[in-house]
N, C-alpha and C positions, 0 to 999 in steps of 0.2 A: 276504554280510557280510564275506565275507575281502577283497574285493575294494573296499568301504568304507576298512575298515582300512587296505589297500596305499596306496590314494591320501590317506589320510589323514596315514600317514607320510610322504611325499613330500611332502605340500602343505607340511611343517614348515620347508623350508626357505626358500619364500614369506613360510611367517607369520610365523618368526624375524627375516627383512626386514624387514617392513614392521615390527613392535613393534619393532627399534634403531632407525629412524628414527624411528617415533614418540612412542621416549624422548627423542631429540633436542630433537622439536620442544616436548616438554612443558616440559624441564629451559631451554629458553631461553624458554619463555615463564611461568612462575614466576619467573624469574629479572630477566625486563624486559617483560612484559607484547605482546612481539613475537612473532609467529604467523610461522618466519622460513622461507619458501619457497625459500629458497636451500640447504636443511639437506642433500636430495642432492646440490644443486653442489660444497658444500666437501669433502663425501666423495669425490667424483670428481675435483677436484682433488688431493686428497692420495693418494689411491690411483695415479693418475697419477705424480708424485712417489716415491710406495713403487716401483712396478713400475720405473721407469724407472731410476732406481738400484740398485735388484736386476738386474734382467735385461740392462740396456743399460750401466749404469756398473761391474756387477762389484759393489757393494757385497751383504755379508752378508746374510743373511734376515731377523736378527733387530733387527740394527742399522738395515737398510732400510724394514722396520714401523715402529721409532721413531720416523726422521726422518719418517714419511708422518703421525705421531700429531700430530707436533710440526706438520708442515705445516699440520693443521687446525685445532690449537691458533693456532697466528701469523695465518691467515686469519682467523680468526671475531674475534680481539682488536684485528686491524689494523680490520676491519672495523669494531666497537664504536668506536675509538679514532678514526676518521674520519667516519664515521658515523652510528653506531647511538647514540652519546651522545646529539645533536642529535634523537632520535627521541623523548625522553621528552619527554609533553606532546603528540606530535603526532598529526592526529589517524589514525584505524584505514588508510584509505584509502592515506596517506604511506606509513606503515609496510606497506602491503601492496604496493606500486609500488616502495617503495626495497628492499625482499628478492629482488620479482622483477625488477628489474635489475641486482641481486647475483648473481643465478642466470644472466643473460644476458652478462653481465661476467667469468665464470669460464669459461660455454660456450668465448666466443669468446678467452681467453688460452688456455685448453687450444688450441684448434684453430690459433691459430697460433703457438703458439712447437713442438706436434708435431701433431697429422695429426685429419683425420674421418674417419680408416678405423678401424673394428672389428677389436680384438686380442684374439683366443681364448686364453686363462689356463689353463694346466693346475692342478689342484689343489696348492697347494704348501706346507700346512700338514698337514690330517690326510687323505692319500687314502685311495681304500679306503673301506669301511663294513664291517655287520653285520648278521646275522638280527635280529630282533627283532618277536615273536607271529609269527613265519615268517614273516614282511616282510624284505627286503633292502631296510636303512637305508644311504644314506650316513652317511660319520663328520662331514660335514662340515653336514648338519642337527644331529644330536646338539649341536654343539657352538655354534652361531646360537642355539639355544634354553637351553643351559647357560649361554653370555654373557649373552644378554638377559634369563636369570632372576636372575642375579647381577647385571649392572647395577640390574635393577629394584629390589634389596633395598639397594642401596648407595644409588643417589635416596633411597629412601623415608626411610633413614635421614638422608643427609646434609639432604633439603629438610624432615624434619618432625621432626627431634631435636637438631639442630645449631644454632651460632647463624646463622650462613650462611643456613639456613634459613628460622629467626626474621624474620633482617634482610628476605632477599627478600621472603616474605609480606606483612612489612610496608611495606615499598617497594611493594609492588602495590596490598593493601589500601587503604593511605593515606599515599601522597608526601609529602601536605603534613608530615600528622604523622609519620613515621618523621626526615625530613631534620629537623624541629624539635628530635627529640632526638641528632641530631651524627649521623645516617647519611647520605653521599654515594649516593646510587645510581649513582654513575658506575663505584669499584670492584668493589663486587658486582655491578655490569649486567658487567663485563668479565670478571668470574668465571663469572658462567652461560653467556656465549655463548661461554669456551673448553672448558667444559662439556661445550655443547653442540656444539662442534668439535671437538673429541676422540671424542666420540660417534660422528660424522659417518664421522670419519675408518677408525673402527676398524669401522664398518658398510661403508662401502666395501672397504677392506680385504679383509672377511672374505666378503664377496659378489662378489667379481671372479670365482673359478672360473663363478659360476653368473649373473653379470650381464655377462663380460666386459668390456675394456677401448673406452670409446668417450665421446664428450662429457657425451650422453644416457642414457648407458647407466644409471645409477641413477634418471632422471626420472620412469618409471612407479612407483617406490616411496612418493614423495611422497603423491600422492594415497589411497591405502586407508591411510598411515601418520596424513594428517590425518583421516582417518574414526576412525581410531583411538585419535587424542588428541580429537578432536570429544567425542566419548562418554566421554570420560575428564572433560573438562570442563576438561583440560587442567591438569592438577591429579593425578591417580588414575594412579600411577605402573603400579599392578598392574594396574586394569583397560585402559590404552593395552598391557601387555603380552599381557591375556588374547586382547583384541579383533583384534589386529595378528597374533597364531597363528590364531583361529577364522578370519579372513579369508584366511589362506593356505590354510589347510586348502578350507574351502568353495569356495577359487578352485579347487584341485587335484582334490577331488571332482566339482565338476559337468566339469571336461573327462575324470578318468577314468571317469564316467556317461554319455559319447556327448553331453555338451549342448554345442553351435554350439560350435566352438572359442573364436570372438571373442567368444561374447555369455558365454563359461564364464568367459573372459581377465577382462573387464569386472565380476564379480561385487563385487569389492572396490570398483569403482567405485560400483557401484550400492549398496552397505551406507554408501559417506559420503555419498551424497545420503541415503538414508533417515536418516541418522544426523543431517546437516541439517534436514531438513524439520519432524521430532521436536522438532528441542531449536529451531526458529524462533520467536518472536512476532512480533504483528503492530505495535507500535506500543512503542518503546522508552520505558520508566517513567523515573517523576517522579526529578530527581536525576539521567539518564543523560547523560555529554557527548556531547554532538554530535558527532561529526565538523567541526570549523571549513571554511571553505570552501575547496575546495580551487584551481580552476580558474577563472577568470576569465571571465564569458562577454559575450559580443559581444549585440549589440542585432537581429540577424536585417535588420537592415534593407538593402535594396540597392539598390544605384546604378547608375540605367540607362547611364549612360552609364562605369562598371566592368565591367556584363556586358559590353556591345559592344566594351572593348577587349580584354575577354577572349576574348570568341567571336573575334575578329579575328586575334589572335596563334596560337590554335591554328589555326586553316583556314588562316595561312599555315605555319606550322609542320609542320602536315602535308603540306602540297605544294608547299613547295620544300624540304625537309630531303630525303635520299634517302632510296630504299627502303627499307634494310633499320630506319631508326626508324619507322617503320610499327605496328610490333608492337613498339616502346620507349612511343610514344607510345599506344599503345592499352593497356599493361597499366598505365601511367602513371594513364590515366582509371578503369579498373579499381579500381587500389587507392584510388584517390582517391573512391571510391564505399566500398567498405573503409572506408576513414579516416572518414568519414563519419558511417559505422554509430558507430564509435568514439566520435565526437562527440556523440551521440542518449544512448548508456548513461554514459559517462565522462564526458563536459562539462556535459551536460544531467539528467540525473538522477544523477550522483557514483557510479554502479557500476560496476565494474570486471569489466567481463564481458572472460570466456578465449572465447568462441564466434565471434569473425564468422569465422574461415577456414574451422574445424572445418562451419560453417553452410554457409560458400561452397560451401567441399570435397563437403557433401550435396547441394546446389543444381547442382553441376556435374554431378552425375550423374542428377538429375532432371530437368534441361532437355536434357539430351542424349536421356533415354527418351522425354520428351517428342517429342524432334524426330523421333527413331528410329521414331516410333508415328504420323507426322502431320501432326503441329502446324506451325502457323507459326512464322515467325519473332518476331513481336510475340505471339503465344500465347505462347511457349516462352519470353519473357519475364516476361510476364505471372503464368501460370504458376508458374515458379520464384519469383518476387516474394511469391507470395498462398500458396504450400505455408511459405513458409521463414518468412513472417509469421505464419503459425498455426501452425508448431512453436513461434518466439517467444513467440507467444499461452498456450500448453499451459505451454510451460518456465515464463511468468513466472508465471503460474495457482501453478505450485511452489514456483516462489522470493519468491514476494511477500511472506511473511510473514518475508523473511529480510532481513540487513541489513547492508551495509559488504561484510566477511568475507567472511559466510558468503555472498552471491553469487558472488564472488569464486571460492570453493574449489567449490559446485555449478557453476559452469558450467567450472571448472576438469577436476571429475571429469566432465561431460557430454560436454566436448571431449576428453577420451582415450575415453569411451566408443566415440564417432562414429569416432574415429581407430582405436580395435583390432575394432571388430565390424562398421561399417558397409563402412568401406575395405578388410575382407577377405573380407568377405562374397560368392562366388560370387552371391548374388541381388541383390545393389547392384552390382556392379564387369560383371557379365553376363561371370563366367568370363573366358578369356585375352582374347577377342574384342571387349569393350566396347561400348560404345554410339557407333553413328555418326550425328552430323548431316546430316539429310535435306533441311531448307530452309533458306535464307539469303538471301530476295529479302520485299521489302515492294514492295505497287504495283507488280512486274516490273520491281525495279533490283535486281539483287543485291549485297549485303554478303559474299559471299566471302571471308572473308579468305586462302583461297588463292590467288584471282582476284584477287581486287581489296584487299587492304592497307590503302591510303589510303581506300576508302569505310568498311573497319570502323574504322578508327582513328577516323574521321569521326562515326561513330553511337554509341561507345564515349563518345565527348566528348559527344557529344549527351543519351545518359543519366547521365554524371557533372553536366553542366550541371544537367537537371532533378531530378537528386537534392540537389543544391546546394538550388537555389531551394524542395525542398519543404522540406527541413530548414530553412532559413530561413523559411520560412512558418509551420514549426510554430515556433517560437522569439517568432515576433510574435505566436502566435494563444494565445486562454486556453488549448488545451491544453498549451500551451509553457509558460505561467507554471505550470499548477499542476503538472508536473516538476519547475520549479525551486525552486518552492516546497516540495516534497517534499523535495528535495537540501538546501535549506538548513535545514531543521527538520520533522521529520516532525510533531511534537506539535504546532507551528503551524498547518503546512495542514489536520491533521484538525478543531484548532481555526477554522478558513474554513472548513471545511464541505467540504473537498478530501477525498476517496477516497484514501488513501495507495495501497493497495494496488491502486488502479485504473490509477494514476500510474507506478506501478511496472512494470503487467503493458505498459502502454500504451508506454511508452520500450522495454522488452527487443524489445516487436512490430515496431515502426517499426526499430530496429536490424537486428531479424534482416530481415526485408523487404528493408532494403540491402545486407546481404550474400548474399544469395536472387539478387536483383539481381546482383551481382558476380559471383556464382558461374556466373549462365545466361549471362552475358558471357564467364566465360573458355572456357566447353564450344564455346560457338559460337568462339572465337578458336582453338582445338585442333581442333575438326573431329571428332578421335574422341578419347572418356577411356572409362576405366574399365581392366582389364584387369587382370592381376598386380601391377604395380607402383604403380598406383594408393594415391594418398595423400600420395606425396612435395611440401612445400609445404605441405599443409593441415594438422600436425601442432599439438598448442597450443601447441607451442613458437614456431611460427610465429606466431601468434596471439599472443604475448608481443611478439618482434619488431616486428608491427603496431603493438602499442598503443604501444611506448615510440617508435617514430615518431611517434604521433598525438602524446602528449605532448610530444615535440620539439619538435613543429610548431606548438604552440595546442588542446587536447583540448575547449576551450572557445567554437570560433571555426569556423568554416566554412571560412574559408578555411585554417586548421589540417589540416581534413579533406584539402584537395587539392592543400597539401606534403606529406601523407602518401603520397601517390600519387607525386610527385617525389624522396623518399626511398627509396621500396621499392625492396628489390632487381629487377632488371632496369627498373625506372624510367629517370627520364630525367636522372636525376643522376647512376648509375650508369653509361649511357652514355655520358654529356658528357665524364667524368674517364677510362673505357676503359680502367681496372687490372684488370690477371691477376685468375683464381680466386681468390685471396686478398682482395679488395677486400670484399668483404660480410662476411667474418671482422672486419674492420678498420672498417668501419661498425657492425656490430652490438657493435663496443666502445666504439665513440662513442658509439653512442644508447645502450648499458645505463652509460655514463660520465656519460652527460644524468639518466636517469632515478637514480641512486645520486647524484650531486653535487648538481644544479641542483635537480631536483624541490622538495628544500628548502627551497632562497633563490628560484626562480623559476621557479614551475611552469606558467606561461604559454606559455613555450616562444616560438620564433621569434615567434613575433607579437606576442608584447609586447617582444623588441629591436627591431623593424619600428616599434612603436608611440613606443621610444623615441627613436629617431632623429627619427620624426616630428614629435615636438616641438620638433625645431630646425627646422621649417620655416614658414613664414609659413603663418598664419592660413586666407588663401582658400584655398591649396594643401591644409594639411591638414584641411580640411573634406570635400573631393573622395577624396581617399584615405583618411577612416575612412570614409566610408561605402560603399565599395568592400572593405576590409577589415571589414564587420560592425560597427563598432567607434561607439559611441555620438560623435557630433561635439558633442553638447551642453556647458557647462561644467557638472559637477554642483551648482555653487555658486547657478547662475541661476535666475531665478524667471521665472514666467507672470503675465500679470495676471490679477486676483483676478477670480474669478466666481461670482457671488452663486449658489447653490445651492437649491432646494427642500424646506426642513424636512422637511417630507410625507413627501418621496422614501425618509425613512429607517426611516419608522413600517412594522413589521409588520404585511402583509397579512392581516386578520382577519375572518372572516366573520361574518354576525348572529349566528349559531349560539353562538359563543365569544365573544361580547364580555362575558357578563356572568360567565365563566371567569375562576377563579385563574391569574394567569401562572402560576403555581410551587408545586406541594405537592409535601413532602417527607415520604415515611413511615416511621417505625421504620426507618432509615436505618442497617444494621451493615455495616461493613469492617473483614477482619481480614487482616494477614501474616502467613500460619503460624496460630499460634495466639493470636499478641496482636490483641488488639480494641483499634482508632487511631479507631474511629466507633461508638457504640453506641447504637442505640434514638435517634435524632434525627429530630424532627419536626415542622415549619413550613410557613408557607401564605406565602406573596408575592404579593402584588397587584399588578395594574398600575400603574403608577406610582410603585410606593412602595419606597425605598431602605433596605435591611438590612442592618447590618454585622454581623461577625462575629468576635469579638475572643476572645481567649486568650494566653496563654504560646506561646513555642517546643515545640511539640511536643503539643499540644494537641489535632490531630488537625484543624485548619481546612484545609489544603491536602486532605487525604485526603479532608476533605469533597467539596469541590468537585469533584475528579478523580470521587469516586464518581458524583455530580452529574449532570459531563458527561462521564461512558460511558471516562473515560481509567485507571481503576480497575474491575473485578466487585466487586459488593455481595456481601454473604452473606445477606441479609435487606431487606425494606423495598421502599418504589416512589417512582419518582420520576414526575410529572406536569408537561406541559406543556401551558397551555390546554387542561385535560379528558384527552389523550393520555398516554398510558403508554410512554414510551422508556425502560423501564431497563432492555432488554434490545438496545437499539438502540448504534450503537458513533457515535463521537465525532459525526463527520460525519453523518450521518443523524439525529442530535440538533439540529443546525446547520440543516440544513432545515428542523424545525418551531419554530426561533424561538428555540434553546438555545443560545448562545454565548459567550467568554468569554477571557481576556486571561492572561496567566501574568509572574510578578512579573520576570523578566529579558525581559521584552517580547518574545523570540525572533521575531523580522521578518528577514524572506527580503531579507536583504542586496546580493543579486546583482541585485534590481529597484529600477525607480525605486520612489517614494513614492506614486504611479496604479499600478502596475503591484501594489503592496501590497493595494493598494485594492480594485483590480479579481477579485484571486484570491478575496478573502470577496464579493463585489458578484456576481460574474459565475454565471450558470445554471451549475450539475456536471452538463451533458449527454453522457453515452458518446458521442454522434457526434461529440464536437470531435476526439477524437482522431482516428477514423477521417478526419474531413473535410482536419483542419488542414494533412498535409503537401500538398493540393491547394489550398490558399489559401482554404477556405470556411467555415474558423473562426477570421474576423476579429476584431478586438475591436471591442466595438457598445459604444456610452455608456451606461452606466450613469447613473442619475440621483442615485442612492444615492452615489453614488462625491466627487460636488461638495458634495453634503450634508454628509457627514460629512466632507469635509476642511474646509468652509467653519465647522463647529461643535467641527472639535478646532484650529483653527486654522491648517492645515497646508496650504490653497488655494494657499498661492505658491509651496509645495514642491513641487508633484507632478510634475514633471519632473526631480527631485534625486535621486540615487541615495542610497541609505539606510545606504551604508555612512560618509559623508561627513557625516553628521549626529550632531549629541552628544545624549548620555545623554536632555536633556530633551525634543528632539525625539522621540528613538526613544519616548518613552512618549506625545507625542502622536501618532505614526504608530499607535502601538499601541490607541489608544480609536478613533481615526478606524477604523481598520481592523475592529475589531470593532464599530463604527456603521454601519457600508458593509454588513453582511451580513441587517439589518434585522432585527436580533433582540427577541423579547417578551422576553425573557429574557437580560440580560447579567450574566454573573458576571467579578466584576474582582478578582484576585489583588495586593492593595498596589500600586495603580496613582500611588501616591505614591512611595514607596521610593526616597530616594538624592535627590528632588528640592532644587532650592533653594525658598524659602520663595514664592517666584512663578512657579515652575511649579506648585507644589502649589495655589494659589488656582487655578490656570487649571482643574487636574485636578477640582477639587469643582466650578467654573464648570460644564464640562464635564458630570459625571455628573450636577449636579441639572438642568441643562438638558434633556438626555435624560430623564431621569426625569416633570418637570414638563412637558412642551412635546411629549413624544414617546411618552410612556403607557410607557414600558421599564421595567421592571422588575429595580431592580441588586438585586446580591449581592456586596456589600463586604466581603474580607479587608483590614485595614489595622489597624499597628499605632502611628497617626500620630492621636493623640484626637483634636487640631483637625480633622483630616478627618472622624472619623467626629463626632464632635460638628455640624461645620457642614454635614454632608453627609446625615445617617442621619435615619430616622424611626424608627426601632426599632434594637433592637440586642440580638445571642444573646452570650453569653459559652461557653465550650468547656473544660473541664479535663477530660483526659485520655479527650477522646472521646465525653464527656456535656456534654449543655446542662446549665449550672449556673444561668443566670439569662438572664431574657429582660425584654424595655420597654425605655422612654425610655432612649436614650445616658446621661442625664444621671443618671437613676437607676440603673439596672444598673451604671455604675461607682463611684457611692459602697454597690453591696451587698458587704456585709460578706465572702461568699464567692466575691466576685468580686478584694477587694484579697487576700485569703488568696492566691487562687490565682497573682497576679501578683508576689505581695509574700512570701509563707510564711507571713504571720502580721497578722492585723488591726492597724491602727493606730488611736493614743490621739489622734493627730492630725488639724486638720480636713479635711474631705474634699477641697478643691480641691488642699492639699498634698500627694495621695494621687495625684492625677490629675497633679502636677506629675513626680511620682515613677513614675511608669504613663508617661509620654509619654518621660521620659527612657532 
């Protein structure tokens, strides 16, 4: 028990870390709604600052603290003031790429204006300690935890009794309305983030004896600090305090209990993935913004005669360059496999994954034991390819339910996990000695790269080539779309009938795979790894690095992927320019300069200046070279000719069995928030064919219907039926396969596809093997029939080659019925699929739904607060106040019942009925 105690006080000075950081990160993001990654950077720069004017300029100790406060103070405002302004509004993603290139951007000014050597700090505020329950404390925990409980009590007050406070909350809560009544968010956002630079600074500061002086030195704090504001909810000033002590403590306990040193190190780590996982859901609610689209992406398409002058250039590039680019140009293709992976999580699905090096880093050391045991050299590829995939597999199994962020921060803590337990680990690294590569011949030619240079640089290209083209494959194949479909609105794909989370787990696999991939490429390029110093390179920091190269390059583009490979350090860009040790200091402030500036105004990166240049080039030429760069050669404005389509093709496949099945019962139907009831007791039968509207007030509880409906809300009570079946236990997408589908009133359409490519994600079979098949080219897209049907009947047959961000308001709401017509539903539920029209899109919209209905046996469910519509559209019609059916029948009689105008109106009218309906429509 004494021995508890002992390490329990020692851990104190951990967990007094990690809680001022994760007051930090709370007090700025109350303050501006920014989750700000960079909160160790600005410490480490100021502390930098303090020490270096103390000890090196001669200034004071107490005057040289100030200026190091002040330092973090001027960071975090310059910061906001160039910046973090242009952040409000943007979406989570932005904001989480422009912090970590603020963090990357500080690394590298520290490192060159003084040094990346580690400076040991003698205690130079309280040395010395004390007994305490017969534990010898230092004084210099005592006092981390005396700051950080006094910080804590000053937050609480200032954010929750002040007006400062006030303001922030309400700048958070609700923008629109706070600015309405004369509050800028621009000076309170510059107030919290000096805040929280002040914070920063005075946490560095005070953790130098015990974190020393170095770039990084503060960067393990980050992570158990956002586990800590995680659970606080980022908000719960006391509990990011309590949480950020228990997690130092518990770190300090299990290494003075004998548990693995790194996996003891790691613990913190492993309390914010749990801390993640907990507070994850699976499908972000009604109301939530999206994330807007971030990255631009390419059309997968390639151009035979782009690969051949690509294969061309490198095979000569490798053998007439001399020897020693050999191994420039082989880590070249390396990372451009790297970049890659990048492109799969970040371009392709919008997550911001910290793992391919961290992945490589594992994968390097298990194609080496591999080799060390055996294996071939196409094994030991193989191999590392299909383990790193199924860790992928595992990981995304975890983070599936999570979203934007918090992917983000779990594979952020996963990659220092890998980084402090696996790469020290005596059982992974195989002690001083390593692992040595035992084969390197296919067919009896060997790939040596100690021999032979130019044959690995040769085969190195060879697997970035085909990791090229599978990623391009999966981009053209359905499992390509329903990723991006995923990225660009997850409520939509599960509305197609897309698996969100299957989307998800499927992109993290295919990524990790390609850095698996990477990683058996550099073991074999090294000959032997592991050993003591093993790790160097694979740190997540590095893995930051990578990705704001990917972003440099195009995160969205392929060919993004393999200037990411010509960016990296020791690449071939590095080489060509042959500046001192200092030059990747001096890159990595360029790119964390790309990702803080540019990201904002143009997050496309080199491929879209490539792209823009292109446009000064004549027509044939730039035909040849988008599609060479990925890059759709189409004009999005051009149409196809019209192709008459198959009514049929769209009707729901039904068997004898259910044809004389209600499409639709709905029973004693209750949904409640908390404890308010928005649905109560509601219960209706829908027949085939026949069109129900559903009318009410704002707030009535129609939307909440429908969500409960289709599986996008838990009921508390009630069942829902389809054709005789019972999904109300079934989740959106799986609703979608028996015939339940449904439109939501901002049409939310996956922007980044054409208007076929819309089509196709609700049209096309959600078979697991596309993914595994796609990046082999064997989940083509096959024609759907359903697909010409229903663009030839929402009218949108000349569009479907037209990208859908290029399309206005009334199109997007015919892509939007087409699209839920293409998925062949008995059951279409349509959310105000009027809304905002002009006076002839809305006839095309009732054209549209009674056609379907009359012609197609479907079965609508009409929200609309547009009488003509529901008048010319409806055969019945529910009225809804406050969550009860109050009146049900004929359109035309339900709105002149008397507790139907009550309820639109406050109070019945002495007037005739049609001027009631004048007044209802208005």
């Amino acid at each position: 028990m004494q021995q508890v105690l002992e390490y329990t006080l020692l851990g104190l000075s951990s967990g007094g870390a990690y809680a001022l950081v994760a007051l930090g990160l709370v007090a700025v993001y109350r303050g501006t709604g920014v989750v700000n990654f960079a909160q160790a950077a600005i410490g480490m720069a100021s502390t930098y600052a303090f020490w270096k004017l103390h000890d090196h300029a001669g200034v004071g100790l107490w005057p040289a603290i100030a200026l190091g406060l002040v330092t973090g103070l001027a960071l975090s405002i310059a910061f906001y003031a160039f910046v973090g302004r242009r952040l409000v509004g943007a979406s989570v993603t932005t904001k989480t790429l422009v912090t970590l290139g603020f963090l990357l951007m500080l690394q590298a000014i520290v490192r060159i204006i003084w040094t990346n050597q580690q400076e040991f700090v003698p205690s130079f505020l309280v040395p010395g300690g004390t007994v305490l329950f017969g534990t010898h404390v230092q004084y210099l925990s005592l006092l981390l935890v005396a700051v950080a409980t006094i910080l804590t009590a000053a937050l609480t007050f200032l954010f929750e009794r002040t007006k400062f406070g006030h303001v922030t909350t309400a700048l958070q809560d609700s923008p629109m309305g706070a600015q309405a009544l004369g509050f800028s968010p621009h000076p309170w956002g510059a107030a919290a983030w000096g805040i929280s630079g002040v914070l920063a600074a005075l946490a560095g500061i005070l953790l130098l004896p015990i974190t020393a002086l170095s770039p990084g030195g503060l960067d393990s704090l980050v992570i158990p600090a956002l586990g800590a504001a995680l659970i606080a909810g980022f908000r719960r000033f006391w509990v990011a305090l309590l949480i950020g002590l228990a997690a130092g403590i518990a770190q300090s306990v299990g290494i003075g209990l004998s548990v693995e040193s790194g996996l003891a190190k790691s613990i913190p780590f492993i309390v914010t993935i749990l801390a993640l996982i907990l507070s994850g859901r699976n499908l972000p609610g009604r109301g939530t913004i999206d994330a807007p689209r971030l990255f631009r992406v390419g059309s997968g398409r390639v151009s035979l005669a782009g690969l051949v002058l690509g294969v061309a250039l490198v095979a000569i590039a490798i053998y007439s360059l001399p020897d020693f680019w050999s191994d420039t140009l082989a880590l070249t293709a390396i990372f451009a496999v790297v970049g890659l992976s990048v492109v799969v999580t970040a371009g392709y699905a919008g997550q911001v994954s910290l793992l391919p090096l961290g992945l490589a880093g594992a994968s390097v050391l298990f194609a080496a034991w591999l080799s060390q045991h055996g294996a071939s050299l196409l094994l030991t590829l193989l191999g590392s390819m299909v383990l790193a995939g199924a860790a992928g597999l595992a990981i995304g199994h975890g983070a599936a339910r999570l979203r934007g962020l918090g992917v983000t921060i779990a594979t952020l803590a996963l990659a220092a996990i890998i980084e402090t337990w696996v790469f020290t680990s005596d059982f992974f690294i195989n002690g001083v000695q390593g692992w040595t590569i035992s084969s390197m011949t296919v067919v009896g030619v060997s790939f040596d790269n100690a021999l032979y240079p130019r044959r690995f640089a040769l085969l190195t290209w060879i697997v970035a080539i085909a990791a090229a083209l599978a990623v391009a494959a999966l981009r053209r194949s359905r499992a390509g779309r329903r990723i991006l479909a995923t990225r660009s609105n997850e409520r939509a794909a599960a509305a197609s009938g897309i698996s969100v989370r299957q989307a998800k787990i499927a992109a993290l696999a295919i990524s990790a795979a390609l850095a698996g991939l990477a990683g058996a490429l550099l073991a074999l390029q090294s000959g032997t790894v592991g050993g003591q110093r093993f790790g160097e390179g694979f740190a997540y920091s590095d893995s930051l690095a990578i990705l704001s190269m990917t972003v440099l390059s195009g995160a969205g583009f392929i060919f993004g992927g393999i200037l990411t490979g010509i960016f990296a350090p020791g690449g071939a860009l590095a080489q060509l320019l042959s500046f001192g040790g200092t030059f990747n200091d001096w890159l990595a402030l360029v790119l964390s300069l790309n990702m803080v500036f540019v990201l904002i105004s143009e997050p496309d990166g080199v491929v879209a200046q490539i792209l823009r240049v292109a446009n000064l080039i004549p027509a044939r030429v730039l035909a040849s070279a988008a599609a060479i760069l990925h890059w759709p050669s189409v004009d999005p404005c051009a149409v196809i000719p019209r192709q008459s389509g198959d009514l049929q093709a769209i009707a729901h496949g039904n068997g004898d069995s259910d044809a004389d099945l209600a499409a639709l019962v709905v029973s004693n139907l209750r949904v409640q928030y908390g404890d308010t009831t928005v649905v109560d007791d509601v219960s209706f039968t829908l027949e085939p064919g026949m069109v129900l509207g559903i009318l009410g007030a704002n707030g009535a509880g129609k939307s909440s219907l429908v969500d409960a409906i289709t599986g996008f809300i838990p009921v508390r009570q009630g069942e829902v039926r389809v054709r005789g079946q019972n999904v109300t236990a079934l989740p959106p997408h799986e609703r979608v396969a028996r015939g339940l589908t449904r439109t939501f009133q901002d049409h939310l359409l996956f922007e980044d596809l054409t208007v076929r490519e819309n089509l196709e994600t609700a049209a096309e079979p959600k078979d697991l093997k596309a993914y595994l098949l796609a990046p082999f080219g064997f989940a083509r897209r096959r024609r759907q029939p359903s697909v010409l049907a229903a663009a030839e009947v929402a009218g949108v047959a000349d569009l479907l080659e037209t990208t859908v961000e290029t399309l206005s308001l009334g199109w997007h709401a015919r892509v939007t019925l087409a699209r839920a017509l293409a998925a062949k539903p008995a059951v279409l539920c349509l959310d105000e699929p009027a809304a905002a029209l002009s006076p002839e899109a809305r006839r095309h919209a009732i054209a549209v739904i009674r056609r379907a209905a009359c012609e197609l046996g479907i079965a609508v469910l009409l929200i609309e607060h547009n009488i003509d519509v529901i008048l010319e559209t409806c055969d019945a019609a529910i009225v809804m106040d406050a969550g009860r059916i109050i009146a049900r029948g004929r359109p035309a009689d339900v709105l002149r019942n008397p507790d139907v105008l009550r309820a639109y109106l406050g109070e019945p009218l002495e007037s005739e009925p049609g001027d009631a309906l004048e007044e209802i429509d208005a």
